[in-house]
C-alpha positions as CSV (number, residue, x, y, z in Angstrom):
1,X,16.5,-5.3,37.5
2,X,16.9,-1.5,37.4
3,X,19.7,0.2,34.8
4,X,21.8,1.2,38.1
5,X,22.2,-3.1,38.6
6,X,22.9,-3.7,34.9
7,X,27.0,-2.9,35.4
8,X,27.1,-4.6,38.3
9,X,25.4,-8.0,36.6
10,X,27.6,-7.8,33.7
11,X,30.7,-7.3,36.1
12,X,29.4,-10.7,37.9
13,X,29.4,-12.3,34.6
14,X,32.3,-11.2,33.1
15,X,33.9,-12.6,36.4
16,X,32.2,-15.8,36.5
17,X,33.4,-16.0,32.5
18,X,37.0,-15.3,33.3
19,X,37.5,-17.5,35.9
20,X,35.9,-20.5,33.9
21,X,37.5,-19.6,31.2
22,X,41.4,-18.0,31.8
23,X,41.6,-18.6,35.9
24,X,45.4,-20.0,36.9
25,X,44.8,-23.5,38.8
26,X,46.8,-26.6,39.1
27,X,48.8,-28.2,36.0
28,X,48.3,-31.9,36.9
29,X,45.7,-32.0,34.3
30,X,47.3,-30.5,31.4
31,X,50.8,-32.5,32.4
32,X,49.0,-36.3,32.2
33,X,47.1,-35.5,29.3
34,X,50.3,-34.2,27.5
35,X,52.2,-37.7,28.4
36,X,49.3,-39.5,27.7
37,X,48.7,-38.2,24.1
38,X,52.3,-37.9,23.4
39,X,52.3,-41.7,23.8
40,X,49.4,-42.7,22.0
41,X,51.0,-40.0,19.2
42,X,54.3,-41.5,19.6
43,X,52.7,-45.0,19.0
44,X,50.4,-43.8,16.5
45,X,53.0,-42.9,14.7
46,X,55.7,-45.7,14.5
47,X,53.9,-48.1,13.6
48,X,53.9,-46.5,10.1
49,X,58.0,-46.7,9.9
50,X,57.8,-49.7,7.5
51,X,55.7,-47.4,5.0
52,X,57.4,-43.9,5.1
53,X,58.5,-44.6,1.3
54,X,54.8,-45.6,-0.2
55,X,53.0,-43.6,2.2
56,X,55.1,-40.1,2.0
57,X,57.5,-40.0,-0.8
58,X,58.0,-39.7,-4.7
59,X,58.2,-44.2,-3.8
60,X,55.0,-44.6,-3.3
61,X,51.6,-42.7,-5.7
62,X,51.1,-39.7,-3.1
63,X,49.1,-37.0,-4.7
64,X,49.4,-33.7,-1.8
65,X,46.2,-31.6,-1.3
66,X,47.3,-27.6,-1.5
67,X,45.2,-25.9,0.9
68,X,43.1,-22.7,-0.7
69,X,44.6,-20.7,1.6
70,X,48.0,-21.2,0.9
71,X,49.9,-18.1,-0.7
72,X,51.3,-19.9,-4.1
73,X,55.1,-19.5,-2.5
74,X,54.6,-22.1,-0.1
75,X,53.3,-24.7,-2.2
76,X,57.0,-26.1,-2.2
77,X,56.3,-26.9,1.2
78,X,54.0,-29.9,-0.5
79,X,56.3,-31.3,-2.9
80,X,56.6,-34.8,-2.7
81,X,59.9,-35.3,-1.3
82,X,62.6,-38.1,-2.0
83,X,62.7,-41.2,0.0
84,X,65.6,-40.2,1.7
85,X,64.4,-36.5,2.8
86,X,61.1,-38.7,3.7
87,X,62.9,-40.6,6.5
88,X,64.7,-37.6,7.5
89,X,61.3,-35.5,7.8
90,X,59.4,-38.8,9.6
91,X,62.1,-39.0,12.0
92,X,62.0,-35.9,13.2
93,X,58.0,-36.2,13.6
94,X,59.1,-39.1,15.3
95,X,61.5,-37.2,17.7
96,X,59.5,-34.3,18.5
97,X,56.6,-36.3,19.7
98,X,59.4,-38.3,21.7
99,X,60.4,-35.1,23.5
100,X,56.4,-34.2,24.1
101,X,55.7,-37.3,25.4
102,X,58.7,-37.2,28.1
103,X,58.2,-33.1,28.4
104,X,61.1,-32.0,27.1
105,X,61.2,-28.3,25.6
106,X,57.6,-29.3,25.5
107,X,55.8,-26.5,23.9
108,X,58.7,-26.0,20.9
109,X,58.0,-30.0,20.6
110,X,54.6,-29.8,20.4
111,X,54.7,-27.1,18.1
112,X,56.7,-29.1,15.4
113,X,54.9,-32.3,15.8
114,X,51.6,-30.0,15.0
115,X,53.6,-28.6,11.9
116,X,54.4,-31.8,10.5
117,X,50.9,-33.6,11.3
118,X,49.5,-30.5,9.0
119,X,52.0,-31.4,6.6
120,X,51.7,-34.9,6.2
121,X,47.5,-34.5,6.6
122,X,48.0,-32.4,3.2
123,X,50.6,-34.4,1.5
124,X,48.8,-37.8,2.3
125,X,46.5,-38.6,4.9
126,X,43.7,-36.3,3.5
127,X,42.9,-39.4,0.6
128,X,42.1,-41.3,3.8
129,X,39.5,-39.4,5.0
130,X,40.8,-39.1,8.6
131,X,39.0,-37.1,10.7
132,X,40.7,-38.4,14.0
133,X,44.2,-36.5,12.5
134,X,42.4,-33.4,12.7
135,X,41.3,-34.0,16.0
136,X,45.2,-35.5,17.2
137,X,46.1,-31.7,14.8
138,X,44.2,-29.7,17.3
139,X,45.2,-31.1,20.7
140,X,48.9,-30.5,19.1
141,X,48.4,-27.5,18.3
142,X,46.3,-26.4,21.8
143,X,49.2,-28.1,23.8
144,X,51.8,-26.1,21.9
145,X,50.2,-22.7,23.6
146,X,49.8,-24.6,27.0
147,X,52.3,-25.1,29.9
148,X,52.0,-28.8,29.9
149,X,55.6,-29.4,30.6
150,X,54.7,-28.1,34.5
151,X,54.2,-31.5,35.7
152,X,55.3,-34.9,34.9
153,X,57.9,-33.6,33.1
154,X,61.9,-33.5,32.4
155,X,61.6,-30.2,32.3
156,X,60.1,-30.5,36.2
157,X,63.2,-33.2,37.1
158,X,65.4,-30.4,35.8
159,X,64.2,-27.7,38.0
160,X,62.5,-29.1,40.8
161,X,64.4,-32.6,41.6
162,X,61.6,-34.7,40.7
163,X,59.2,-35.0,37.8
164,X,56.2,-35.3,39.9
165,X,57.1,-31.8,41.5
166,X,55.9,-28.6,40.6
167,X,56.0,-24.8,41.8
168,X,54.0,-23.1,38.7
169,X,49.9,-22.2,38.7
170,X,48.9,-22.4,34.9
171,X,46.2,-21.5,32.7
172,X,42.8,-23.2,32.7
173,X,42.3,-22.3,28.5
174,X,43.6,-25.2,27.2
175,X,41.5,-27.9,29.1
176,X,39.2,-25.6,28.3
177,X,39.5,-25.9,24.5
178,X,40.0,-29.4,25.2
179,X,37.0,-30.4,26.7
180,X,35.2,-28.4,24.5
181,X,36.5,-29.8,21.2
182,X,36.3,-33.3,22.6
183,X,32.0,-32.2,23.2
184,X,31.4,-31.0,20.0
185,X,34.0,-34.0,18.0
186,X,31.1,-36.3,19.7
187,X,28.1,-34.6,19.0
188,X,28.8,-33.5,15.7
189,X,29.3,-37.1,14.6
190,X,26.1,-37.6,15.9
191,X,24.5,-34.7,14.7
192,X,25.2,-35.9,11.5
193,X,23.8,-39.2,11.8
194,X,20.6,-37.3,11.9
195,X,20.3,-36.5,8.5
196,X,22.8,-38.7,6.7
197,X,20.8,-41.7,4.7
198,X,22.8,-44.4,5.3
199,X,22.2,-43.9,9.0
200,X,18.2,-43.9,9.4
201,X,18.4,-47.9,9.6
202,X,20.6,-50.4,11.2
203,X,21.8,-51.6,7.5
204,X,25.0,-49.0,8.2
205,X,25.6,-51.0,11.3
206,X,25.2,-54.8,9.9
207,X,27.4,-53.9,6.8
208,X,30.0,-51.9,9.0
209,X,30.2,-55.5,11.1
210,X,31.0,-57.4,7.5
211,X,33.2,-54.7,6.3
212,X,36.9,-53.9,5.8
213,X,37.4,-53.1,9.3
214,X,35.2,-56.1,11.1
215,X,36.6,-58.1,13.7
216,X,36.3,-61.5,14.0
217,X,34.0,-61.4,16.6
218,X,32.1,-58.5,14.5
219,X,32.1,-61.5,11.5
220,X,31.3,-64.0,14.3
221,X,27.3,-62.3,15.1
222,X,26.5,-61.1,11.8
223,X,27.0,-65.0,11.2
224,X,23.8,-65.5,13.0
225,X,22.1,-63.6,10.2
226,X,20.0,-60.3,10.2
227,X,17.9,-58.5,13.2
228,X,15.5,-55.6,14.0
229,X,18.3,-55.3,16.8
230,X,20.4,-53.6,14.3
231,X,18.5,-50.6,14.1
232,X,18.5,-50.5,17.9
233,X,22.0,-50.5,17.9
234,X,21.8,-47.2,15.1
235,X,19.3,-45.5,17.4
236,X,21.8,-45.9,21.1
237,X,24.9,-45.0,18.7
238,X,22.9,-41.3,17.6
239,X,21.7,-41.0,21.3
240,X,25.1,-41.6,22.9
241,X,26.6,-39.3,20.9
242,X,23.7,-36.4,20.8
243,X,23.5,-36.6,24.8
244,X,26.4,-38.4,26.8
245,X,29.0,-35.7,25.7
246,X,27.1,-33.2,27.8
247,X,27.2,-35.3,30.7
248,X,30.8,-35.3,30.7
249,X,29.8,-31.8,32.2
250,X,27.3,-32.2,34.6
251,X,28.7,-32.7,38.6
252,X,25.2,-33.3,40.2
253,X,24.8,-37.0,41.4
254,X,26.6,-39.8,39.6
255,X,25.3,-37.9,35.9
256,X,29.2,-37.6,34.8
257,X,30.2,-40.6,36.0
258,X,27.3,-42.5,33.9
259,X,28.0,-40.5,31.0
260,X,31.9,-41.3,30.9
261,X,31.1,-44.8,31.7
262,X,29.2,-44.8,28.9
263,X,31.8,-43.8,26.8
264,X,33.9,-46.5,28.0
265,X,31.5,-48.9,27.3
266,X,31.2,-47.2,23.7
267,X,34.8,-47.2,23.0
268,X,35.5,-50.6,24.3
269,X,32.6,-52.1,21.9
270,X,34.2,-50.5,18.8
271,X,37.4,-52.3,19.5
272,X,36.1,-55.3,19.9
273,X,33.4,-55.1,16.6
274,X,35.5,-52.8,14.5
275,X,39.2,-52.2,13.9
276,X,38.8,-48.8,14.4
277,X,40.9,-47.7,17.4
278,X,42.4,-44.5,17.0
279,X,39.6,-42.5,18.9
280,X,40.6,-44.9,22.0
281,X,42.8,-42.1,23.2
282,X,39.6,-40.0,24.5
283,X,38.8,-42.4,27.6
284,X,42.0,-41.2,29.3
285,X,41.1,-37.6,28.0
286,X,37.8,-37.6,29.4
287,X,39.6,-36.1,32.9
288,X,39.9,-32.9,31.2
289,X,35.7,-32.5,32.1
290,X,37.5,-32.3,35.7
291,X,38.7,-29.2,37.3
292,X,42.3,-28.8,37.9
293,X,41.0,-28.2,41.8
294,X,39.3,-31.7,41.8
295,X,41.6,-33.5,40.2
296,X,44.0,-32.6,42.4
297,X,42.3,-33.3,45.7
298,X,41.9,-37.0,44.0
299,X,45.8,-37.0,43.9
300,X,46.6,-35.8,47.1
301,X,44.1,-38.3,48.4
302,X,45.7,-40.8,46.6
303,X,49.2,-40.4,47.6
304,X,47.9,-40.0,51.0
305,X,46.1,-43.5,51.1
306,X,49.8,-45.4,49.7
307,X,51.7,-43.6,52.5
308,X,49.0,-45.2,55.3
């Protein structure tokens, strides 16, 4: 490579970058996984209404955590508020993710469902150590800068006659940022697994399967008493995480398809061994490792097979 071919290679890969990166495609994508994650949200959600009082509000022992970088005139904003003004604030988490979930004034919705799941992460949920609200945070927050109200949407019914209609190319960034977080969410769990202590035999995994969370069935083989199998179990757990993420990216042969059927497999397991189903929502999710383009084609050759 001479110095006269240098500009032109990093022209070719600053092209290559932008159109993996920022290109315009289809908004299928972005439009399921917003209804998709505005339900499980929605869900996720409600099922707290009985606790709103203990859980958020001067009712209950709720001690908020004030973020370092908070400027000391917004601390208000973490004062435990009255059971009443609780109720009032819940409902309206309760609303906005309604709204997202339908796609209605979808990016101001999913803007104030990611304000209030910031707020109630600090005034509460932080004592639980709940690292799938920062993940559910993030995807609010990356489909409050996304046009995920271009298909499957009210907002689509309005303009176009039907919600499954759609006129508008959008950006490819926030799959983008979704895919990637949805990598790295796996692997770092994984990575971590590495060094933690508890992790280096299977005791994590036969106490896990007696714990608070066990399942009856969990209860049901640990009744058959301890095995070497345990730490087999560890072992596939820290390689499935490590590895299979990457898959998710890989199009050659049937090496994504494995990986996300691992995943399944994975995700399925934990529901059945461990109460623990909040990261359920990243099976549907995993079609963000698909480009708008292919995802697409799959539709159209769906829709095409029903009307022969």
């Amino acid at each position: 490579m001479t110095l006269l071919t240098i500009p032109l290679r990093l022209k070719s890969w600053a092209l290559v970058w932008e159109h993996w990166w920022t290109r315009k495609s289809y908004p299928h994508t972005m439009g399921i996984i917003r209804a998709a994650f505005g339900a499980w949200l929605l869900m996720y959600w409600a099922i707290r209404l009985p606790y709103i009082k203990i859980l958020f509000s001067t009712d209950g022992i709720v001690f908020p955590k004030i973020p370092t970088y908070m400027p000391e005139k917004l601390e208000w904003l973490l004062q435990v508020p009255s059971p009443n003004i609780a109720l009032a604030i819940y409902c309206l988490q309760l609303i906005a993710l309604t709204t997202l979930t339908i796609g209605l004034h979808t990016r101001l919705s999913a803007f104030i469902a990611f304000c209030l799941s910031w707020y109630y992460f600090y005034l509460s949920l932080h004592l639980f150590h709940t690292s799938f609200d920062r993940l559910y945070i993030l995807v609010l927050l990356v489909l409050s800068i996304s046009k995920a109200g271009e298909y499957l949407s009210i907002e689509c019914w309005e303009k176009y006659g039907s919600p499954l209609k759609w006129e508008k190319m959008v950006s490819i960034f926030p799959q983008r940022l979704l895919a990637f977080q949805i990598t790295m969410t796996y692997f770092g769990v994984g990575f971590q697994k590495l060094w933690l202590p508890g992790w280096q035999g299977g005791e994590m995994l036969w106490y896990s399967m007696m714990g608070v969370w066990a399942t009856p069935l969990a209860f049901k083989i640990t009744s058959y008493g301890w095995s070497d199998l345990y730490h087999v179990g560890v072992n596939m757990v820290k390689m499935f995480e490590l590895f299979i993420p990457f898959s998710f990216w890989i199009k050659k042969g049937k090496i994504r398809w494995i990986g996300m059927g691992s995943g399944l497999i994975f995700h399925v397991l934990i529901d059945l061994l461990l109460f623990i189903w909040w990261f359920a929502i990243l099976i549907p999710s995993y079609i963000v490792f698909f480009s708008p383009e292919e995802f697409h084609a799959w539709l159209i050759r769906v829709s095409k097979n029903r009307i022969s």
